[in-house]
VMD Tcl script that draws the C-alpha trace (Angstrom):
set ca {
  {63.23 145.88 -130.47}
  {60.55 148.21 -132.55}
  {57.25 148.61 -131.56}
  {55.80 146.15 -133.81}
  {57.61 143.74 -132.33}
  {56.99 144.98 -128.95}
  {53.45 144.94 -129.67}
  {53.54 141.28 -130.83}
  {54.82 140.38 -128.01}
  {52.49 141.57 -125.37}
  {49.69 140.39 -127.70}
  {51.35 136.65 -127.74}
  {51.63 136.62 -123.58}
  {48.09 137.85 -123.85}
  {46.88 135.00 -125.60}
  {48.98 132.57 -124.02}
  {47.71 133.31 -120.31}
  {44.41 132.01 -121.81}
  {45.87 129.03 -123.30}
  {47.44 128.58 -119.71}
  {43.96 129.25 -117.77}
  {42.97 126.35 -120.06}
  {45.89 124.13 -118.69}
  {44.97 124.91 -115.15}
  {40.90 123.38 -115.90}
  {42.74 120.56 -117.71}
  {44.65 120.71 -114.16}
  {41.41 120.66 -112.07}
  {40.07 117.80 -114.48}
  {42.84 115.27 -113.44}
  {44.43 116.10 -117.08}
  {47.86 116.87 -117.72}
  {47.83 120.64 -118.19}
  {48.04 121.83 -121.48}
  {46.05 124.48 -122.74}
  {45.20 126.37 -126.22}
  {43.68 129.55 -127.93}
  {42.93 129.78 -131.28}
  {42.97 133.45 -132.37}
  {41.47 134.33 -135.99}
  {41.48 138.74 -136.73}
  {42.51 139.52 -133.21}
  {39.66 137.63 -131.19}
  {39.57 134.34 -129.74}
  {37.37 131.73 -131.73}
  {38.06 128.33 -129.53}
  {40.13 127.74 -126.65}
  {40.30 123.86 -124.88}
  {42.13 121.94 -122.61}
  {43.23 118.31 -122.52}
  {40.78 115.96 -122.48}
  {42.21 112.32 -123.35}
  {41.40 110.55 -120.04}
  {37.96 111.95 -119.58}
  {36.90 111.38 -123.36}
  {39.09 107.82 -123.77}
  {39.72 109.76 -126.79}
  {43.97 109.90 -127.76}
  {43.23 112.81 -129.94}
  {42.14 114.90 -127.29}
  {44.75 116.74 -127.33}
  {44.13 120.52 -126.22}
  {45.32 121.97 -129.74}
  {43.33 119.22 -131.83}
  {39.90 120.19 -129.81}
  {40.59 123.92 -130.17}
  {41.40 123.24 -133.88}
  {37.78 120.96 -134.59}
  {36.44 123.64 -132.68}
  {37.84 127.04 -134.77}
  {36.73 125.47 -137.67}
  {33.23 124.81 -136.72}
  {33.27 128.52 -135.44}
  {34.42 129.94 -138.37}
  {32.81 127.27 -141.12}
  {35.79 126.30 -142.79}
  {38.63 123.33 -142.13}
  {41.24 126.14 -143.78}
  {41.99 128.09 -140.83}
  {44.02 130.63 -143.06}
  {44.42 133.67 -140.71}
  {44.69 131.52 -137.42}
  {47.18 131.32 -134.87}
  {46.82 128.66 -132.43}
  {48.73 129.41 -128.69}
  {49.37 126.77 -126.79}
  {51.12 125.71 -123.84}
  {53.54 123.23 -124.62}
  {55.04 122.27 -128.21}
  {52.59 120.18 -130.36}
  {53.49 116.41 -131.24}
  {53.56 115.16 -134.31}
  {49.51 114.57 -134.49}
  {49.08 118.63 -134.07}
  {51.69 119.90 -135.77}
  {50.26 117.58 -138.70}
  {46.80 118.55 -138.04}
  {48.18 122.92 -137.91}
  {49.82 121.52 -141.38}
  {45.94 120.08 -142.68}
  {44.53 123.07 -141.57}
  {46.63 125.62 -142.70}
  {47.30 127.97 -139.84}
  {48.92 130.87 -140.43}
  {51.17 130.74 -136.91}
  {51.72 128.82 -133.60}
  {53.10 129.95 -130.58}
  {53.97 127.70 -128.01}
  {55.19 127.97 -123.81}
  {57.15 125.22 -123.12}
  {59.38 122.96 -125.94}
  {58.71 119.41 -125.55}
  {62.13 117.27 -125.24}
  {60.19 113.69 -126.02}
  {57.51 114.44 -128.74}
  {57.70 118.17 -129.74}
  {57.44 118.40 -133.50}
  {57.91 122.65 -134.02}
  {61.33 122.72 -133.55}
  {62.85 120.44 -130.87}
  {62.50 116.76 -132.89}
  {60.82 117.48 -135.92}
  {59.88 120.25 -137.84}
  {56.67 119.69 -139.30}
  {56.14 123.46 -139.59}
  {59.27 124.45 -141.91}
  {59.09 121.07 -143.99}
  {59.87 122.20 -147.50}
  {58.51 118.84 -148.48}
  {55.50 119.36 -147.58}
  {52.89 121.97 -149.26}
  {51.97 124.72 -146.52}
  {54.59 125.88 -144.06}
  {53.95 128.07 -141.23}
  {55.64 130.44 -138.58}
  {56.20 129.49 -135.28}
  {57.06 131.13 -132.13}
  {58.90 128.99 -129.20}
  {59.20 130.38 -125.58}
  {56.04 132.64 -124.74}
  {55.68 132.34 -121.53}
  {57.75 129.30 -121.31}
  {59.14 128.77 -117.73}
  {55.72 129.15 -116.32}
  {54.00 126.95 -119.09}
  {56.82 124.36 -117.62}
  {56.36 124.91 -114.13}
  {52.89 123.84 -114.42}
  {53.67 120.65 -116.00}
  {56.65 119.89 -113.78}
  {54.05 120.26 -110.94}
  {51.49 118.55 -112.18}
  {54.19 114.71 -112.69}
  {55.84 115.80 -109.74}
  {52.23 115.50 -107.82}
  {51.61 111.87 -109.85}
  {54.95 110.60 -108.93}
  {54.16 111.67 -105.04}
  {51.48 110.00 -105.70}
  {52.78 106.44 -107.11}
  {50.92 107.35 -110.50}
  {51.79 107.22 -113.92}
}
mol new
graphics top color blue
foreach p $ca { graphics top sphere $p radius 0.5 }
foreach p [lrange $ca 0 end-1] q [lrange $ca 1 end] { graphics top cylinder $p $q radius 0.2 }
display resetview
């Protein structure tokens, strides 16, 4: 591994132990925990949490509200330059909206086996089809981004919740 690389790297867990301190308020909130950063020339211009069953909203995702929220930040719905973190693979909505908005890279914890759209169903990222790709990174952090969730629907199903 060179230095670059090595660099990257700590930068990346850097940013994604925000992303997860945003999973653990979703957490606190009665959300399911998924967090995310959005970092434009090295510093942090959003970061949110989940929010869909406080706002009734089904676009709350984390990544969606720190996306709306980079944008109004930086004045400007092309987030050229951007690289969202986030704690577990987008869907199909996010990965669509990173598409719209023209990130420059994503870097995700945890790969989602039942919606993820970087990678593990679709790859909305890499679509030559489609008229902006983007890089993504898979794995940052990823057991603990995992354990969180596992604990948080392990606690519902103790529970009797869905």
């Amino acid at each position: 591994m060179c230095n670059e690389e090595i660099v990257t790297a700590a930068v990346d867990e850097g940013f994604m132990r925000r992303a997860l301190k945003q999973a653990e308020v979703a957490e606190s909130l009665g959300e399911v925990p998924i967090g995310a950063v959005v970092v434009y020339d090295g510093e942090v211009v959003a970061e949110a949490c989940n929010r869909r069953e406080i706002d009734a909203d089904p676009a709350a995702h984390a990544e969606f509200l720190a996306l709306r929220q980079a944008a109004a930040a930086l004045g400007r719905w092309r987030l050229s330059g951007c690289t969202v973190y986030v704690t577990l693979e987008p869907c199909v909505m996010c990965a669509g909206l990173m598409h719209q908005a023209r990130i420059d890279r994503c870097v995700f914890g945890a790969a989602d086996p039942k919606a993820g759209a970087l990678g593990t169903l679709y790859a909305i990222h890499a679509d030559e089809r489609l008229n902006h790709r983007f890089e993504v990174c898979a794995g940052v952090l990823g057991e603990e981004c995992a354990k969180l969730l596992s604990k948080f629907f392990q606690g519902l199903r103790e529970r009797g919740q869905k």
